[in-house]
N, C-alpha and C positions, 0 to 999 in steps of 0.2 A: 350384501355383506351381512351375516352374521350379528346377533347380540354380542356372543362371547370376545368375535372376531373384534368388532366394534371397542370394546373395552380394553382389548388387548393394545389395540393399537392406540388410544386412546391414553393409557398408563404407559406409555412406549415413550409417546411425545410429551409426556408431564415430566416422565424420567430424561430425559433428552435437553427440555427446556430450564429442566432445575441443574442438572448439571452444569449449564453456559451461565447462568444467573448466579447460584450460589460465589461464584470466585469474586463477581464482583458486588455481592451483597456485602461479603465478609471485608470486601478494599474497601468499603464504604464504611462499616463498623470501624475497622483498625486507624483510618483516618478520623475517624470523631475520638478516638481513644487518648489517654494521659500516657505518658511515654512506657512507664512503668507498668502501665493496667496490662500491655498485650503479654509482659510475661508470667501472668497469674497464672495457675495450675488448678482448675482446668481453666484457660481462655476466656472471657463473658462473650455471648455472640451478637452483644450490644453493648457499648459504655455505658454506665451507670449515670454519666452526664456528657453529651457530645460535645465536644471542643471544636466548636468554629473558628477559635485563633487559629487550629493547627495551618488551614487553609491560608492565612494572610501570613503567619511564620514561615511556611515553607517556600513561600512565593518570593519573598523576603531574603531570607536566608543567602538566596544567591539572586544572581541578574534573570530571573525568568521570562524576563519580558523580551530582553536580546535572548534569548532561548528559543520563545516562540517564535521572532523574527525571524531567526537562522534556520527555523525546522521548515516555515513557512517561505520564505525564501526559496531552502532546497528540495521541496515538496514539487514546487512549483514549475523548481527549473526542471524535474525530474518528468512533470506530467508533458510540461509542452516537445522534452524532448520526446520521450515515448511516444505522443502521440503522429510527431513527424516521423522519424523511422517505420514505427509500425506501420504506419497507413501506406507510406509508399511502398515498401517493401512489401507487405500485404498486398498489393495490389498487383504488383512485378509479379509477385510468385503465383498469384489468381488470376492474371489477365495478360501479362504480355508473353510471349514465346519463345525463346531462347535457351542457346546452346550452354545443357548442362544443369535448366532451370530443378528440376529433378533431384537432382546430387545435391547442389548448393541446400536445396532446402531442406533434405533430411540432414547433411553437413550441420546447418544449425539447428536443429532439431538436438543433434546427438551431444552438442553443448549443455543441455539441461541435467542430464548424466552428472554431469563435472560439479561435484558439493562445491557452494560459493567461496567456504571458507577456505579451497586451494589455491586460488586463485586471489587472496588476499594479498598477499606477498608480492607478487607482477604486479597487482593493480598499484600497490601505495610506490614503487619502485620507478613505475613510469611519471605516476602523478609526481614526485619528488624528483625525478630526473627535468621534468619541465617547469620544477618550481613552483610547484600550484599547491604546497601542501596548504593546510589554516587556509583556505581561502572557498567561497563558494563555488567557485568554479570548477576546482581541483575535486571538491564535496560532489559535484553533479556528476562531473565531466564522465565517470566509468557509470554513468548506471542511468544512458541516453538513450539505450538500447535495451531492450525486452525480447526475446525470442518467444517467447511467452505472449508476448503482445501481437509478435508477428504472427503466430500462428491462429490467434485470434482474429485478426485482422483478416487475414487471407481466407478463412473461414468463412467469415463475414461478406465478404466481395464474392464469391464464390456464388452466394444465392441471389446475386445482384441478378436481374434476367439480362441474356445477351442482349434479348432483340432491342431494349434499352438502350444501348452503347452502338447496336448497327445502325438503329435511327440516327441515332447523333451523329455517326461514322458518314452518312448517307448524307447528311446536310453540310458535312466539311468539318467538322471539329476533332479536334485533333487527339493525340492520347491525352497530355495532360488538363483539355478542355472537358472531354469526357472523363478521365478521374476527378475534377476537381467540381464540375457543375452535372455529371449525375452519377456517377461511384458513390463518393462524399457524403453525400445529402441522405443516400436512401443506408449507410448504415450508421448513422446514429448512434442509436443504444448502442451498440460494439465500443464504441469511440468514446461512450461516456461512462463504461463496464471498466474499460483499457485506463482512464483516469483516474475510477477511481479506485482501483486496485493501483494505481499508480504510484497516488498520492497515500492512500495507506501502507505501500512497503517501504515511503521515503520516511514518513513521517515516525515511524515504528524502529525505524534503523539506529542499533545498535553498534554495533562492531565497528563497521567503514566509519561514519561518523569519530569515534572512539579515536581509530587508526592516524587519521589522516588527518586531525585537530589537533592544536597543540595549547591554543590560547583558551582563555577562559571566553572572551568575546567571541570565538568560534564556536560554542559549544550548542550540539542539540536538545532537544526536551528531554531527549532517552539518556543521553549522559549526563546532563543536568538531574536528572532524576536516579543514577545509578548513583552520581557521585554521593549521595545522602548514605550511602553503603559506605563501610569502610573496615578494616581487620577487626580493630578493636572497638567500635562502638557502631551502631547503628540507629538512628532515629524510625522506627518503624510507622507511627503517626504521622511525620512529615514528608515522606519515602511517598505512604500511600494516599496523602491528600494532592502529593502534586503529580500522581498519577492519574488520579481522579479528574483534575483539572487537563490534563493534557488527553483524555479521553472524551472529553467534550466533543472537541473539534470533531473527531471520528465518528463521533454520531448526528452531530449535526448534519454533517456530509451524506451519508450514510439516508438518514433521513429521506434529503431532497433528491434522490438518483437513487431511490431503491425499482422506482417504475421500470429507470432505465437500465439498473442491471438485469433485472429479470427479463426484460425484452433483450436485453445483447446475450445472456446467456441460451437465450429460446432461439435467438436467430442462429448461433453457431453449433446448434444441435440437431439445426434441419439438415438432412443429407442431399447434399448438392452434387 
């Protein structure tokens, strides 16, 4: 490669990495900020003195602690379902043989098509026909399933080696002894890729959350943190400190499973 090539590319990924950083440099300023300072003309791209109350006020302000419960609660029920559907169903559409396996599975393929927010309306109409609205259950119950997971998943099993599963086959173990004792084990990173995209679209969930809550002890981090919005007045400071604080988690996570997402992303890109 090139000098110029080198440099180019090089200013590519400075511009690239400042664009992701800058948004939340500036959440980071507007949270140390005096209520009033953010609507000075022009902005400061620092407080002039950082206000570490804001973070204990906003926290304050309302129940964030049953906030983070509920997000982590429905995060949670979110990942272990995803990960039950996806894996077996992955697995069906990757390894066993059946009439129609084909059709079904572009069938849910062509679901991804359909914007989420059409599909708002059926989902709180069912959860409210069986009485689950305010409750974690009602919160989980539509969002058990990933097709997005699934097709992950089946991706992932797909570069499992047969001869793998014939040895096993050969010694008398059955299907779900062979999915579950060497399927399982050897895709991993997929499984731990599949969680934590899981656990970031539950945790992040705005709307459904929103919809299907009614009480204030039901509430998630993302409406807890939207309610600080309102027609007439907004706290900008305390908006953006308890956003700060619920982006924690996300990187912490993030963190410990960045090995594994790059391995489960590598794994579903080898052509099987």
């Amino acid at each position: 490669m090139t000098r110029p090539s080198r440099a180019l590319r090089l200013v590519m990924l400075v511009a690239a990495v400042a664009a992701m950083l800058v948004p939340f440099a500036w959440m980071i300023a507007t949270s140390g900020m005096e209520e009033l300072e953010v609507f000075q003309d022009p902005p400061p791209l620092w407080p002039a003195e950082f206000q570490g109350g804001n973070y204990a006020g906003a926290l304050t302000a309302q129940p964030f602690a049953r906030y983070f419960v509920n997000a982590g609660v429905f995060a949670l029920m979110v990942v272990a379902g995803q990960l039950i559907t996806s894996a077996t169903a992955g697995y069906a559409f990757a390894r066993l043989d059946f009439r129609g396996r084909r059709g079904l599975f572009l069938l849910c393929l062509s679901t991804l098509m359909v914007p989420a927010v059409v599909i708002l309306i059926p989902r709180f109409l069912f959860v409210d026909a069986l009485e689950l609205t305010d409750t974690h259950v009602g919160l989980a119950s539509t969002e058990l399933v990933s097709v997005w997971g699934i097709f992950l998943m089946r991706q992932s099993f797909r570069q499992v080696p047969r001869e793998l599963e014939d040895a096993a086959r050969i010694d008398g173990a059955g299907p779900w002894r062979i999915f579950w004792s060497i399927a399982l084990p050897l895709v991993r990173p997929a499984m731990a890729t599949l969680a934590l995209f899981a656990f970031l679209d539950a945790w992040k969930n705005l709307l459904w959350p929103l919809i299907v809550t009614r009480s204030l002890e039901m509430r998630t981090v993302e409406v807890g943190i939207a309610s600080f919005h309102s027609t007439y007045h907004t706290n900008w400071p305390y908006q953006m400190a308890a956003a700060v604080v619920a982006v924690a988690p996300v990187l912490l996570l993030f963190a410990f499973t960045q090995r594994f997402l790059t391995q489960g992303l590598h794994m579903t890109g080898i052509k099987g």
